[in-house]
Biotite code that builds the C-alpha atoms (Angstrom):
import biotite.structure as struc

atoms = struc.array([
    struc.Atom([90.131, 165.503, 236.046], chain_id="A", res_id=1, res_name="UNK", atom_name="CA", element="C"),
    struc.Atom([92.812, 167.399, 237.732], chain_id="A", res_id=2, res_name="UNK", atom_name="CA", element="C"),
    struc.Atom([91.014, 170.910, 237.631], chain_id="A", res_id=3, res_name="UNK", atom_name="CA", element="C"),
    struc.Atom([87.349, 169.224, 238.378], chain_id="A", res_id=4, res_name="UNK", atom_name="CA", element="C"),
    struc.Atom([86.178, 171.422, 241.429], chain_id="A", res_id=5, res_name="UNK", atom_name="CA", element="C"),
    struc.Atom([85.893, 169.074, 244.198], chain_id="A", res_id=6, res_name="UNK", atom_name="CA", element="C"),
    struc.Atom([83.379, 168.900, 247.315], chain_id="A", res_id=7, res_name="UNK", atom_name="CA", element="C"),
    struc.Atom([85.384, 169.345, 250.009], chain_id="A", res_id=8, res_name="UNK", atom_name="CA", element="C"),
    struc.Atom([85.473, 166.594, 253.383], chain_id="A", res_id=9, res_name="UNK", atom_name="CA", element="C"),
    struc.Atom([83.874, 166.755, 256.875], chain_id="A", res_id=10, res_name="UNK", atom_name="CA", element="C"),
    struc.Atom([84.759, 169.737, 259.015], chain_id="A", res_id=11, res_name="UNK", atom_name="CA", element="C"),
    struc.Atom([86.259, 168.942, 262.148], chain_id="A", res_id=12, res_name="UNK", atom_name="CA", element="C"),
    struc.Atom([83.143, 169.628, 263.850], chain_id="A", res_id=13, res_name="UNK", atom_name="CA", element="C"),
    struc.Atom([81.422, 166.253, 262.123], chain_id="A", res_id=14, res_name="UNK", atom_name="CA", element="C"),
    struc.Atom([84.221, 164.195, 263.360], chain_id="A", res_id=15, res_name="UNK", atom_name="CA", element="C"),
    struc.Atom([83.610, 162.328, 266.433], chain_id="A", res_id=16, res_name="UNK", atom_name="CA", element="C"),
    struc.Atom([86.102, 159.725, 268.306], chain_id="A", res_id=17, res_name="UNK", atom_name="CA", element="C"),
    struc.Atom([84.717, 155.741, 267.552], chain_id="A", res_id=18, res_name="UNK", atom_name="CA", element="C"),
    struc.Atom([84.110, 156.592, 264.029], chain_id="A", res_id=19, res_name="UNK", atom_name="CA", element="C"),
    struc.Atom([85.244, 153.794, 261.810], chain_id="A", res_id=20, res_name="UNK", atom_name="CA", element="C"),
    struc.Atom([85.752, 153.511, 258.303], chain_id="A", res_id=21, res_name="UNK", atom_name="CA", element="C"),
    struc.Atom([86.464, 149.710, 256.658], chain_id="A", res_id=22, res_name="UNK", atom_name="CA", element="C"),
    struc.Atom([88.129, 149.679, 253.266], chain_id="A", res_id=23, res_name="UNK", atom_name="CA", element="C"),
    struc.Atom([89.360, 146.472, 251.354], chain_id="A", res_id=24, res_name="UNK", atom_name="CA", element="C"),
    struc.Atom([92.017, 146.206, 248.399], chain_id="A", res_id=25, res_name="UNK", atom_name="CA", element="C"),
    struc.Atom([92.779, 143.563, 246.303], chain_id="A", res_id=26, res_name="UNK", atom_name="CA", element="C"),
    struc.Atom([96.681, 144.230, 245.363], chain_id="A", res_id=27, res_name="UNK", atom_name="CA", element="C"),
    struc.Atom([96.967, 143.539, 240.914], chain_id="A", res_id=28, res_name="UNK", atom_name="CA", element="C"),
    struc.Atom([99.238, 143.350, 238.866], chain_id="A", res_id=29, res_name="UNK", atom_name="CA", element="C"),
    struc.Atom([98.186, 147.065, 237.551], chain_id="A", res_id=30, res_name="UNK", atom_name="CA", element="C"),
    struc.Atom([98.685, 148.086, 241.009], chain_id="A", res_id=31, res_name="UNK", atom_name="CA", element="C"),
    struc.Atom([102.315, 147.056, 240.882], chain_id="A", res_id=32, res_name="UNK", atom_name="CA", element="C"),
    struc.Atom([103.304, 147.610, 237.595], chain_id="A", res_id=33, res_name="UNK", atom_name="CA", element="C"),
    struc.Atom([102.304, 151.564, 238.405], chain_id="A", res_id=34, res_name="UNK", atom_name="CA", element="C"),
    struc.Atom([103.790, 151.684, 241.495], chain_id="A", res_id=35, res_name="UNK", atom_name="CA", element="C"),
    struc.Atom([107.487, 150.766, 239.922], chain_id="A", res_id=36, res_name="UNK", atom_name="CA", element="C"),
    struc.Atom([106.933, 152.537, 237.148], chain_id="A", res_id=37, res_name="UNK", atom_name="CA", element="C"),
    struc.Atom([106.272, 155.645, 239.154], chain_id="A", res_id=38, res_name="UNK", atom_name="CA", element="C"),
    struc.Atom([109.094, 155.728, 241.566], chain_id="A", res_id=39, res_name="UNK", atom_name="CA", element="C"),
    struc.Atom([111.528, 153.482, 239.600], chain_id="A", res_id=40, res_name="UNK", atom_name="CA", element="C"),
    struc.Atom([111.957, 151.164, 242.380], chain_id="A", res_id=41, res_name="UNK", atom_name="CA", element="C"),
    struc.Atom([113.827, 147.909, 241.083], chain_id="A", res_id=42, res_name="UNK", atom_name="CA", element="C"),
    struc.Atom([113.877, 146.281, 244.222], chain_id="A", res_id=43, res_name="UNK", atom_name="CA", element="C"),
    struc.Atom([114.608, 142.610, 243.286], chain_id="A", res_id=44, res_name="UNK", atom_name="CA", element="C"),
    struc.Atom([112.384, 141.399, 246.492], chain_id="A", res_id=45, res_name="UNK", atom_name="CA", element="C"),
    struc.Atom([109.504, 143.305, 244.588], chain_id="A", res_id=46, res_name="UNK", atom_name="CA", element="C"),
    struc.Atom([109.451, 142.058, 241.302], chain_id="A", res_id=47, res_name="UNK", atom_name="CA", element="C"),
    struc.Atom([111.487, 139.065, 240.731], chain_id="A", res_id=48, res_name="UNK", atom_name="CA", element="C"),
    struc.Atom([110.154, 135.744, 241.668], chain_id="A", res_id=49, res_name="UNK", atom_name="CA", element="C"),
    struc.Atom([113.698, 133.588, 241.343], chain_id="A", res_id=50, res_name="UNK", atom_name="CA", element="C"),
    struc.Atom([115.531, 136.322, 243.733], chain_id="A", res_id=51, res_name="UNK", atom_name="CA", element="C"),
    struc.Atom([112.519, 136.585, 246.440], chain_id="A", res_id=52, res_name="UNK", atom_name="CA", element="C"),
    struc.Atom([112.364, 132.941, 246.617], chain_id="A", res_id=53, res_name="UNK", atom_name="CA", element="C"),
    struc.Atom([115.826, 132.895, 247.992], chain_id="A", res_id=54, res_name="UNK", atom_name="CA", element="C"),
    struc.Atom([114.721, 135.056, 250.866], chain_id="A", res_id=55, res_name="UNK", atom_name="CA", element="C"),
    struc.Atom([112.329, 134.462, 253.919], chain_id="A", res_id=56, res_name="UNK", atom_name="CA", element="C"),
    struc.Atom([110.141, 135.930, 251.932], chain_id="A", res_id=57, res_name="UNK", atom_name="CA", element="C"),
    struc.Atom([110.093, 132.935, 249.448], chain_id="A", res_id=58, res_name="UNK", atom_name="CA", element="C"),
    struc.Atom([107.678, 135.262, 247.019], chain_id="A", res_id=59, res_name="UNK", atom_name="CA", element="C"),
    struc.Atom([107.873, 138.763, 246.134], chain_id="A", res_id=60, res_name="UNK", atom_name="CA", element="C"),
    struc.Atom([105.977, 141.045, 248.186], chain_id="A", res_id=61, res_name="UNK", atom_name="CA", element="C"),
    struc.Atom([104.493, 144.191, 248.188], chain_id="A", res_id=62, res_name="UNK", atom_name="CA", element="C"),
    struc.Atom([106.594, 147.470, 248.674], chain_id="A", res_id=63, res_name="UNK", atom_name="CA", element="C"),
    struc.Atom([105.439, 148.628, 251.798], chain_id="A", res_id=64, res_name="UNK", atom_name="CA", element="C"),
    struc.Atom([105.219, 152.453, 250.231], chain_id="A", res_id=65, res_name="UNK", atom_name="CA", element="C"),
    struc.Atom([101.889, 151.036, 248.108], chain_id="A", res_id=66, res_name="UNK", atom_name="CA", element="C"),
    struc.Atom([100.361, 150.107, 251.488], chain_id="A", res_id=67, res_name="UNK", atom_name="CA", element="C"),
    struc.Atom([100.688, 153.474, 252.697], chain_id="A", res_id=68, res_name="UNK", atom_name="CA", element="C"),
    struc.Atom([99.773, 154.858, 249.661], chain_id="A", res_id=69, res_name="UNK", atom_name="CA", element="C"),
    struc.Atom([95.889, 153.612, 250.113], chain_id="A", res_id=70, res_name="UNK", atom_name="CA", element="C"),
    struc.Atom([95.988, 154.567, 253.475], chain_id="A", res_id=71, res_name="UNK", atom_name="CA", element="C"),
    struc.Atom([96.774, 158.279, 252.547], chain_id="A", res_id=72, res_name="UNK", atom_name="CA", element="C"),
    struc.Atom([94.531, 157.779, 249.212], chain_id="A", res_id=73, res_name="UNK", atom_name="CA", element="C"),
    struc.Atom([91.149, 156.415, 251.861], chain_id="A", res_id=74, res_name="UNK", atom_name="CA", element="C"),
    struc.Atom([92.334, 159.983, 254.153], chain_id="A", res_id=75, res_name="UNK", atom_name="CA", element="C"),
    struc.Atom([91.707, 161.843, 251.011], chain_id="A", res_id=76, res_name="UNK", atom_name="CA", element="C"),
    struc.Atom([88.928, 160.555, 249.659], chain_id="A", res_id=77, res_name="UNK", atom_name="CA", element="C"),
    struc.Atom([86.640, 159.019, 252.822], chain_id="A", res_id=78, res_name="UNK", atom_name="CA", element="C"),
    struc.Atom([88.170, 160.122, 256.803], chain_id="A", res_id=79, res_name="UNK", atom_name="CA", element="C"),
    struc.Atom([87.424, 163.472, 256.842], chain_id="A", res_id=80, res_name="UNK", atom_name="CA", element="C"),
    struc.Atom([88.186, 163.615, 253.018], chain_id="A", res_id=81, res_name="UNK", atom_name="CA", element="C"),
    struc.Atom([88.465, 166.156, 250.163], chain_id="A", res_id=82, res_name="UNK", atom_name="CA", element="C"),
    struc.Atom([90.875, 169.006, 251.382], chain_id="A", res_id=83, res_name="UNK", atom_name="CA", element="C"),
    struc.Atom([92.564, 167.080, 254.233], chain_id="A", res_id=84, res_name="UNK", atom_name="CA", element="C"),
    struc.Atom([96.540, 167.253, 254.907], chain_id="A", res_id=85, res_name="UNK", atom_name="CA", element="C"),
    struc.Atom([98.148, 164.208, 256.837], chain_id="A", res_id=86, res_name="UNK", atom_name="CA", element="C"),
    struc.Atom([100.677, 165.844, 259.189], chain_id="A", res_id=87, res_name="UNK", atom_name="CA", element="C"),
    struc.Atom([102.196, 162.332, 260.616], chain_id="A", res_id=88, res_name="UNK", atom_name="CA", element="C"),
    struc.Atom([102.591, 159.316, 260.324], chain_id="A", res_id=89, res_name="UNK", atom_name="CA", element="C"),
    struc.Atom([104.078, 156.352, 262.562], chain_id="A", res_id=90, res_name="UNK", atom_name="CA", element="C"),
    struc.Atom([103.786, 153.009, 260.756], chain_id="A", res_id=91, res_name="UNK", atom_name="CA", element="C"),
    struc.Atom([104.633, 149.454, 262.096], chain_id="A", res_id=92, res_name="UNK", atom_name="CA", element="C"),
    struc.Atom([104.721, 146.127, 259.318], chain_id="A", res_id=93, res_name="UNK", atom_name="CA", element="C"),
    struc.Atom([103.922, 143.222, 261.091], chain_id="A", res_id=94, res_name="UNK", atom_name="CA", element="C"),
    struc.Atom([104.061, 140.822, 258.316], chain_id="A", res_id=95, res_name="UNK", atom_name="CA", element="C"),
    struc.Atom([104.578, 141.413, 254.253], chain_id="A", res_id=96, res_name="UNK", atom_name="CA", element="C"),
    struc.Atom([101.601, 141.474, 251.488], chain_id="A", res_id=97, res_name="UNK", atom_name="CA", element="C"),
    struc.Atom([102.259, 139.482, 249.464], chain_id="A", res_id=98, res_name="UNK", atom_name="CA", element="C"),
    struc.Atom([101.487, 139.777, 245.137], chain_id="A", res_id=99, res_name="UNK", atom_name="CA", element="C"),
    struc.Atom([97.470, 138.981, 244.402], chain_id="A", res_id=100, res_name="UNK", atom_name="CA", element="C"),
    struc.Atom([96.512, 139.754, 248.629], chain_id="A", res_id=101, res_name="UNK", atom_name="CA", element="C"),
    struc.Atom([93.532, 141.353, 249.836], chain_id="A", res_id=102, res_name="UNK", atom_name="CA", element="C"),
    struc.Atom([94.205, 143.826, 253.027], chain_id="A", res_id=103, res_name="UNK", atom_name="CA", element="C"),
    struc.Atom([91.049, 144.894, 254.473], chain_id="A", res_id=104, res_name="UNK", atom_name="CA", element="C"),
    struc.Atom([91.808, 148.378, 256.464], chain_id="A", res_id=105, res_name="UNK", atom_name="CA", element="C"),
    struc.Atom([89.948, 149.668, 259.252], chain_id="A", res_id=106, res_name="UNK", atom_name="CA", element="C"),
    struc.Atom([90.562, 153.261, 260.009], chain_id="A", res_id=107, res_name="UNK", atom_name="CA", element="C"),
    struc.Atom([89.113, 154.606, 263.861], chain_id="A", res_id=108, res_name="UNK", atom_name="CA", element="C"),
    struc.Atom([89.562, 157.787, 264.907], chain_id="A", res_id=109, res_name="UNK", atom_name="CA", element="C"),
    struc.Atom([90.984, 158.059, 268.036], chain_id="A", res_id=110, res_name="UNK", atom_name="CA", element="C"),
    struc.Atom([91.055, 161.342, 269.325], chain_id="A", res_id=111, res_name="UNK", atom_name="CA", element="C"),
    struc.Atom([89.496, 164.863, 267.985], chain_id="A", res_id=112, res_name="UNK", atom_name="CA", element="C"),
    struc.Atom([91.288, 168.144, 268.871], chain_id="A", res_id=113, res_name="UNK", atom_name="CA", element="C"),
    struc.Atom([89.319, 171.013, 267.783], chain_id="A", res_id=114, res_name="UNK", atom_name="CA", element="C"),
    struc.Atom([91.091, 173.723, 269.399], chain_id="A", res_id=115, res_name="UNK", atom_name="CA", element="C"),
    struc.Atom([94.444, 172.284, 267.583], chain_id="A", res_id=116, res_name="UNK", atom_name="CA", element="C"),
    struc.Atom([92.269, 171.073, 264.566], chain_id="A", res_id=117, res_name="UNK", atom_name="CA", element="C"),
    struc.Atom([93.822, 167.718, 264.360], chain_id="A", res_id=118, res_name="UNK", atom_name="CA", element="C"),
    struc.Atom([92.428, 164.343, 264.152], chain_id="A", res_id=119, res_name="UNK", atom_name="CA", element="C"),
    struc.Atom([94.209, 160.966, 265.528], chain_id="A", res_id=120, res_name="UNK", atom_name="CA", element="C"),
    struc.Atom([93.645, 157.869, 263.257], chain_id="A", res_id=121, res_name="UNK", atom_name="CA", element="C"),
    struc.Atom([94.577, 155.221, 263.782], chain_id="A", res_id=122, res_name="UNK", atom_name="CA", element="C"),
    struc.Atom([94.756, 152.199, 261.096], chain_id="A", res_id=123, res_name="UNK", atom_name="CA", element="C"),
    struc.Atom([95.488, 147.958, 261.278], chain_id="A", res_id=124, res_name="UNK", atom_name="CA", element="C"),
    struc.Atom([95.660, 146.384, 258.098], chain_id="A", res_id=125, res_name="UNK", atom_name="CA", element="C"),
    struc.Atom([94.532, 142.718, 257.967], chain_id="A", res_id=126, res_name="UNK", atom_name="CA", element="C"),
    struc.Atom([95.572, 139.973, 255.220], chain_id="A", res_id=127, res_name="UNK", atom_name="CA", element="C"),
    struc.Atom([93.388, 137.476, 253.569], chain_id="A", res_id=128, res_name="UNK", atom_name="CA", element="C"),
    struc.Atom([93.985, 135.009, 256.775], chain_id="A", res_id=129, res_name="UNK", atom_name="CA", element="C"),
    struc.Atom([93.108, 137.653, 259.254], chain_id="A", res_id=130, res_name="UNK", atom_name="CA", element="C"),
    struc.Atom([96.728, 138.198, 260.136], chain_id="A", res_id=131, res_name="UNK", atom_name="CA", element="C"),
    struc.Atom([97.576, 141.596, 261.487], chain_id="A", res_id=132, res_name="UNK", atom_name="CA", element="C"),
    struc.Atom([99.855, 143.360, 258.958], chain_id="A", res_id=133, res_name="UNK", atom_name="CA", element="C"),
    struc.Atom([100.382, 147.092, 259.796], chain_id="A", res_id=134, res_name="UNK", atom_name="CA", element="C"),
    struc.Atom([99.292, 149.439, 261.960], chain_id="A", res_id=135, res_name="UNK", atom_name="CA", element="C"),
    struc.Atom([99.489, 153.047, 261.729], chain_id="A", res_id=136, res_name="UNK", atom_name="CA", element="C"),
    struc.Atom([98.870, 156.268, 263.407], chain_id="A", res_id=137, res_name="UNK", atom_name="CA", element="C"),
    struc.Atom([98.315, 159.609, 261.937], chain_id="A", res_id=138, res_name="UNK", atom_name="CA", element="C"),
    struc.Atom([97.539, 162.867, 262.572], chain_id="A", res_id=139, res_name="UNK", atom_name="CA", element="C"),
    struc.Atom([95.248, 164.850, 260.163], chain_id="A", res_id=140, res_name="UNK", atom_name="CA", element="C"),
    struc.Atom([94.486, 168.312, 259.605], chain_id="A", res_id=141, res_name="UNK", atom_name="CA", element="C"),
    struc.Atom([90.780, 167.916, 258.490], chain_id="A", res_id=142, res_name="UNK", atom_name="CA", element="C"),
    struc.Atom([90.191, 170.518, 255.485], chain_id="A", res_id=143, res_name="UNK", atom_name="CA", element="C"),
    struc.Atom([89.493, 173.836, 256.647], chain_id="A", res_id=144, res_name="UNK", atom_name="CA", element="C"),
    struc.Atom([87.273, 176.173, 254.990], chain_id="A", res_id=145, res_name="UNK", atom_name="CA", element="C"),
    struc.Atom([84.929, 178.679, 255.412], chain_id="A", res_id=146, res_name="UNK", atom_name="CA", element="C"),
    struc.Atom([80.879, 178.536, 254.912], chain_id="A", res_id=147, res_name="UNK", atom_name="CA", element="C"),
    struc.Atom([81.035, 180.280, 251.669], chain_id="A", res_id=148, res_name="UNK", atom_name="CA", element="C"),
    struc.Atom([83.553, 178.650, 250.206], chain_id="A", res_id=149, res_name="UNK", atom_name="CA", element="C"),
    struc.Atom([82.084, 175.104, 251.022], chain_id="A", res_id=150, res_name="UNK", atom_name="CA", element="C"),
    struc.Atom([79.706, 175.119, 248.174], chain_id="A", res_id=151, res_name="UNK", atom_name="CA", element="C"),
])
């Protein structure tokens, strides 16, 4: 899978300001159970149910690093896609995600800089209850290429 030639994403040329993109995730345990596994993140408030409830939490939630992880992940594979680099990002977490929520994502871009080759995204994350959870802004390098090599 890793060495599977790819078809690379939109050229900045396709990209045009208003586009939107909609993208909804259910979080699992699967999701979860990777996610620690991968970084080794122990965080009580994460996985342990007696410990969270203590908190103003009262449940475990989701680390907020597995939020931004599908938001890079949908820049990759959907807005502009294959081949594009995310240069920055400025995140705000309005409320937590809790285990077994659904975030529906909207991506828009905002602004398209061809001369600098950078597009401005910008991303609100919305829970199961329509509540506002994140919002983000990045700036992304769509993938660059040239006409031969976009075969």
């Amino acid at each position: 899978m890793l060495l599977k030639k790819r078809k690379l994403g939109r050229k900045i040329e396709d990209i045009k300001a208003g586009e939107k993109l909609s993208l909804t995730e259910k979080i699992e345990d699967k999701d979860l159970l990777l996610y620690l596994g991968l970084t080794n993140d122990a965080n009580p408030l994460y996985i342990q149910h007696d410990y969270a409830s203590q908190t103003p939490f009262e449940k475990p939630i989701v680390p907020s690093v597995m939020l931004i992880g599908i938001i890079n992940s949908a820049i990759s594979k959907y807005l502009p896609g294959p081949g594009s680099h995310i240069l920055s990002q400025d995140v705000i977490y309005h409320k937590p995600v809790y285990h077994y929520g659904t975030i529906k994502f909207i991506f828009e871009v905002k602004d398209v800089d061809r001369d600098q080759q950078l597009v401005q995204i910008h991303v609100i994350g919305e829970n199961e209850d329509n509540e506002l959870v994140l919002e983000a802004r990045l700036k992304v390098c769509p993938p660059r290429f040239s006409d031969a090599a976009q075969g």
